[in-house]
C-alpha positions as CSV (number, residue, x, y, z in Angstrom):
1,X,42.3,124.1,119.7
2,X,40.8,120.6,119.2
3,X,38.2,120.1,116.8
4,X,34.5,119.8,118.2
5,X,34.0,115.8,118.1
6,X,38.1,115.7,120.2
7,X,36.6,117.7,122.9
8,X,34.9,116.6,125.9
9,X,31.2,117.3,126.1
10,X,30.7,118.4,129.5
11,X,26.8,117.5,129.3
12,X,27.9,114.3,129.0
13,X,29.7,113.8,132.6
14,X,28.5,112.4,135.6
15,X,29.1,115.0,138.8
16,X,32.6,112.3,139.6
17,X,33.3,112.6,136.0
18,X,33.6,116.1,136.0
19,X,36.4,116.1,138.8
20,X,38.2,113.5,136.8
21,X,38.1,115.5,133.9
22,X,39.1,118.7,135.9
23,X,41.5,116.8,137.7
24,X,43.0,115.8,134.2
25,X,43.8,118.8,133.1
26,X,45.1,120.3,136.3
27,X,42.7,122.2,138.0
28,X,41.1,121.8,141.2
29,X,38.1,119.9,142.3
30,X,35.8,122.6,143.4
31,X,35.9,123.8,140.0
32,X,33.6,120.8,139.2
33,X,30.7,121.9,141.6
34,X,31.2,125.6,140.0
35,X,30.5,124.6,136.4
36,X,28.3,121.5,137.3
37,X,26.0,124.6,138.9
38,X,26.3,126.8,136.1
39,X,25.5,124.0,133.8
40,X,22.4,122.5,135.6
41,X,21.1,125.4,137.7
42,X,22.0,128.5,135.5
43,X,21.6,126.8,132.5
44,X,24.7,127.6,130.5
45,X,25.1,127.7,127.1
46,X,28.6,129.0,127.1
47,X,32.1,129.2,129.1
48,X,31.6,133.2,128.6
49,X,28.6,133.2,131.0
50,X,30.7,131.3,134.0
51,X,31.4,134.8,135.5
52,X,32.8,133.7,138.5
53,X,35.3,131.5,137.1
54,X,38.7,133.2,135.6
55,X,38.6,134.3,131.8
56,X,42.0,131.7,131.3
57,X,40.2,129.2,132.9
58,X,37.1,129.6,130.3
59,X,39.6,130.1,127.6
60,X,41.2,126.6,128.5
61,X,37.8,124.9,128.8
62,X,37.0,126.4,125.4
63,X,40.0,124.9,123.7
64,X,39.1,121.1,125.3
65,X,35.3,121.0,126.3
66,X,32.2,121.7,124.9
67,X,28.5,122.1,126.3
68,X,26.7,120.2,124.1
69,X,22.8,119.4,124.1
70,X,21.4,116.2,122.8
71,X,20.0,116.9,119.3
72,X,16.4,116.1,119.2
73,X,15.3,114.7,115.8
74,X,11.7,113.4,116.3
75,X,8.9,115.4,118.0
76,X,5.2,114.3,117.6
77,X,1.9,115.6,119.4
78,X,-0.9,113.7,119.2
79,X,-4.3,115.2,119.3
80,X,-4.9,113.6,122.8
81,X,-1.9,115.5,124.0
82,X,0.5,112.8,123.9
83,X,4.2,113.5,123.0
84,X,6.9,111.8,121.5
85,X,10.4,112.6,121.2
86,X,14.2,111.2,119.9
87,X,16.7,112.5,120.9
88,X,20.3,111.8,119.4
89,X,23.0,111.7,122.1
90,X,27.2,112.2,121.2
91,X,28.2,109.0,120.0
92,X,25.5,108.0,118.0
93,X,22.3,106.5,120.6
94,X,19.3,107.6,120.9
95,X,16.6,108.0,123.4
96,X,12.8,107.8,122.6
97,X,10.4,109.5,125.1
98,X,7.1,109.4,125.9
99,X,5.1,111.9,127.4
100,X,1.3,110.4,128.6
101,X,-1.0,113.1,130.0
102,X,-3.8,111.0,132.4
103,X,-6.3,113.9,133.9
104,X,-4.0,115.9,136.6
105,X,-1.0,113.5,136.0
106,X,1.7,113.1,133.4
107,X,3.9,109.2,132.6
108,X,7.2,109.7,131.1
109,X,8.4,106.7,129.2
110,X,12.1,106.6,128.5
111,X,13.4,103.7,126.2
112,X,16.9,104.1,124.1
113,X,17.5,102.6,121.0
């Protein structure tokens, strides 16, 4: 098994980058659509919870991917309800973001660093 910082983040790949990378290691393409929906609709945290994809398949994806989440390092709330976060992406950059309530409406401000 490759240690964590060899192994692809799969958080980290556009919806074409995920068929390349399943492409790479010889699967097919719809098995980027499966995963990209348990990732960003089910919200998975694990290969384990992909039920409907084959336990050697999750193995394999175990042994070369991860699911990594940015690592959020900063959080501030202001008393007027204002909220500030960085977050630390894979490689090192990091993304500071804004949240501005105004009455009924929210502004999100997103600079990285």
């Amino acid at each position: 098994m490759l240690k964590q910082s060899d192994r692809i983040n799969l958080l980290g790949l556009s919806p074409d980058g995920l068929v390349a990378f399943f492409e790479s290691i010889g699967e097919k393409r719809f098995r980027a659509t499966q995963v990209l929906k348990w990732l960003h609709q089910q919200g998975a945290s694990s290969f384990d919870e992909m039920t409907n994809i084959s336990k050697s398949l999750r193995q394999k994806l175990a042994e070369v991917a991860d699911i990594r989440e940015p690592e959020v390092v900063l959080e501030k709330i202001s008393t007027d309800g204002t909220r500030k976060w960085v977050i630390r992406m894979d490689g090192g950059s990091s993304i500071e973001m804004v949240l501005i309530p105004e009455g009924s409406r929210k502004t999100l401000c997103v600079s990285s660093r």
